[in-house]
N, C-alpha and C positions, 0 to 999 in steps of 0.2 A: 142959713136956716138954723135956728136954736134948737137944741135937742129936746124931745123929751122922752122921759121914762116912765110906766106905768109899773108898781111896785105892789104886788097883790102874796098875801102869805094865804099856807093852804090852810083849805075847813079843817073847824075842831077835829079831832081824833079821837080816838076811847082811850089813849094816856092821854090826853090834857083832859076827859073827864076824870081820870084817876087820880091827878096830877101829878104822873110820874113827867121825869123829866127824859125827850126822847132819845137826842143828840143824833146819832146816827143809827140807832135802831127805829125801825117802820111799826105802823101804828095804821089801821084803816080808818078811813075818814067814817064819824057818825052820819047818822040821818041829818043831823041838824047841822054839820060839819060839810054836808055834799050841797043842803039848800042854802047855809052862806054862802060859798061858792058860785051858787048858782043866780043869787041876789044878783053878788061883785060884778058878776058878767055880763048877765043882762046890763047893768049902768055903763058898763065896761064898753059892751057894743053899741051903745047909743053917741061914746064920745068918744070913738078912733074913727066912725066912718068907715072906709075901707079895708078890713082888716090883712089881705094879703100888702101891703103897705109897712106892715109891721113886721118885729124882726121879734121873733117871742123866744125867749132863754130859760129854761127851767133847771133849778134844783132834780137833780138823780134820785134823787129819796123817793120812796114808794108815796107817801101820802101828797109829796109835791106835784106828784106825775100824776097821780089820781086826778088832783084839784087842777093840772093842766086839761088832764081830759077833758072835763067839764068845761073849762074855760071857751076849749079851742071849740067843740061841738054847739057852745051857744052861741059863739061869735063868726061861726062861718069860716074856718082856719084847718086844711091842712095838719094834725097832730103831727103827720111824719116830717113834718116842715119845721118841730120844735127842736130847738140845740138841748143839750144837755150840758148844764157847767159844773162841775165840782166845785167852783167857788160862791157857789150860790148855795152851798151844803149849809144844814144847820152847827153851830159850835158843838163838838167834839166833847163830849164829856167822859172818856173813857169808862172807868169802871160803874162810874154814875149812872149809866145810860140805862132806864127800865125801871130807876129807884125814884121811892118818894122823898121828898127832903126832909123827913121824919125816920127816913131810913137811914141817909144818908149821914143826917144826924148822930144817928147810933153808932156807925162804924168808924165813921171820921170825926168824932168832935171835937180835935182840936182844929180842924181845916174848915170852921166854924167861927172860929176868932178871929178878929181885927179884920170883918168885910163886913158888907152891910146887904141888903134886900136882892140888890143889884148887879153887885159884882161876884158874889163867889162861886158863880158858875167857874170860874177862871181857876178856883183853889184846885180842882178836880188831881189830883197828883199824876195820870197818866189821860188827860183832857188837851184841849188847847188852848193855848194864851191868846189875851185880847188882841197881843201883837200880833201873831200869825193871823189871825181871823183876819185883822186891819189890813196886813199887806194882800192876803189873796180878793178883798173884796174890794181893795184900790188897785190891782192890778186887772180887777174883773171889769170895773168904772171904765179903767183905761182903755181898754180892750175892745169897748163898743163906746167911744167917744167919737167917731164918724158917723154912727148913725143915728138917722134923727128920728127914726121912731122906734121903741124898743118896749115891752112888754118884759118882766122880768118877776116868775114865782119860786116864791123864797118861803123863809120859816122867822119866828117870831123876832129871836136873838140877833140872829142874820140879818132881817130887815131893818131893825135898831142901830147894827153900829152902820149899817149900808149909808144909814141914812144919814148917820152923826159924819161920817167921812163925804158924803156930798157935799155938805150945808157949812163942812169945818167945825163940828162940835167938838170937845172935849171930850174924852173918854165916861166920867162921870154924869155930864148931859145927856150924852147918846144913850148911856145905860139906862136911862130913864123915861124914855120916850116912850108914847103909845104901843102898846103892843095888842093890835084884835083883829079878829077874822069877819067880823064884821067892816070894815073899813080897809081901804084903798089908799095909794099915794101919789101923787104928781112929784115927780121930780123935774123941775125946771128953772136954768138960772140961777142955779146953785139954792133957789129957796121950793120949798115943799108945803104941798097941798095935801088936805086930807080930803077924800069923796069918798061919800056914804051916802047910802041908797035914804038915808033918811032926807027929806028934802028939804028941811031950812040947814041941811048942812051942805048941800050942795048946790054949790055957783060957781 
């Protein structure tokens, strides 16, 4: 039986409307943050079926746990049935975490040069590198490659290279990839689907 995985990041926050960057400081999910969530799951429960069938793994972060809540309550799930994974954490931006890149700007402007839009999350001087993220999130892949059904809430950054190390992208592909909380992902077969509650985007 071919595996699949359901790839869901949490609702907006009031830092992503700020636009600070969170990393591993907690942020409460908005109004609007709690009803994407709760779109994702409704669609969510209409294509698992079953959902005690599923093996569901969440991100520790307070805003991920929130957006499980939600998840596991509309889809008929057991919450204390959820794993909690550190390797499902969002990328680590040490002194970063809470600042806007206007701020960040200010204090670090040379850790500003020679990156682009995409990558200098990674500059952070006491953050994590793409490398670490890559290995704990191919060791997390590893980790539930027996089971064939897996439910898996993550964070924006997280889900990007998650998803570039499923599919075999390149670090600068991966870094580019969709990042929204309105939308979902199949993982299966090494290739990825996007499901969106919007309906000519789902088939």
């Amino acid at each position: 039986m071919s595996q699949i995985i359901y790839l869901l990041r949490h609702g907006e926050t009031v830092f992503n409307t700020q636009g600070r960057y969170q990393g591993e400081l907690n942020s409460p999910l908005t109004d609007n943050g709690i009803e994407q969530v709760e779109r994702n799951a409704k669609l969510l429960k209409i294509i698992i079926g079953d959902p005690n069938e599923w093996r569901i793994v969440s991100s520790p972060l307070g805003r991920a746990l929130q957006s499980t809540e939600i998840i596991c309550e509309t889809i008929g799930y057991d919450i204390k049935k959820v794993e909690k994974d550190n390797r499902l954490s969002e990328v680590a931006v040490g002194s970063w975490a809470g600042l806007t890149s206007k701020e960040i700007e200010l204090s670090w402007p040379n850790l500003f040069n020679n990156t682009d839009l995409y990558g200098w999350f990674f500059n952070s001087p006491d953050g994590e590198s793409y490398e670490a993220v890559e290995n704990r999130l191919t060791a997390w892949l590893d980790s539930v490659k027996n089971e064939p059904k897996v439910i898996a809430i993550s964070h924006g950054l997280t889900g990007r290279i998650l998803r570039g190390i499923y599919s075999g992208m390149q670090k600068d592909d991966a870094l580019k990839l969709e990042v929204s909380q309105d939308v979902f992902f199949e993982l299966s077969n090494k290739e990825i689907q996007k499901i969106s509650s919007e309906f000519d985007d789902f088939y």
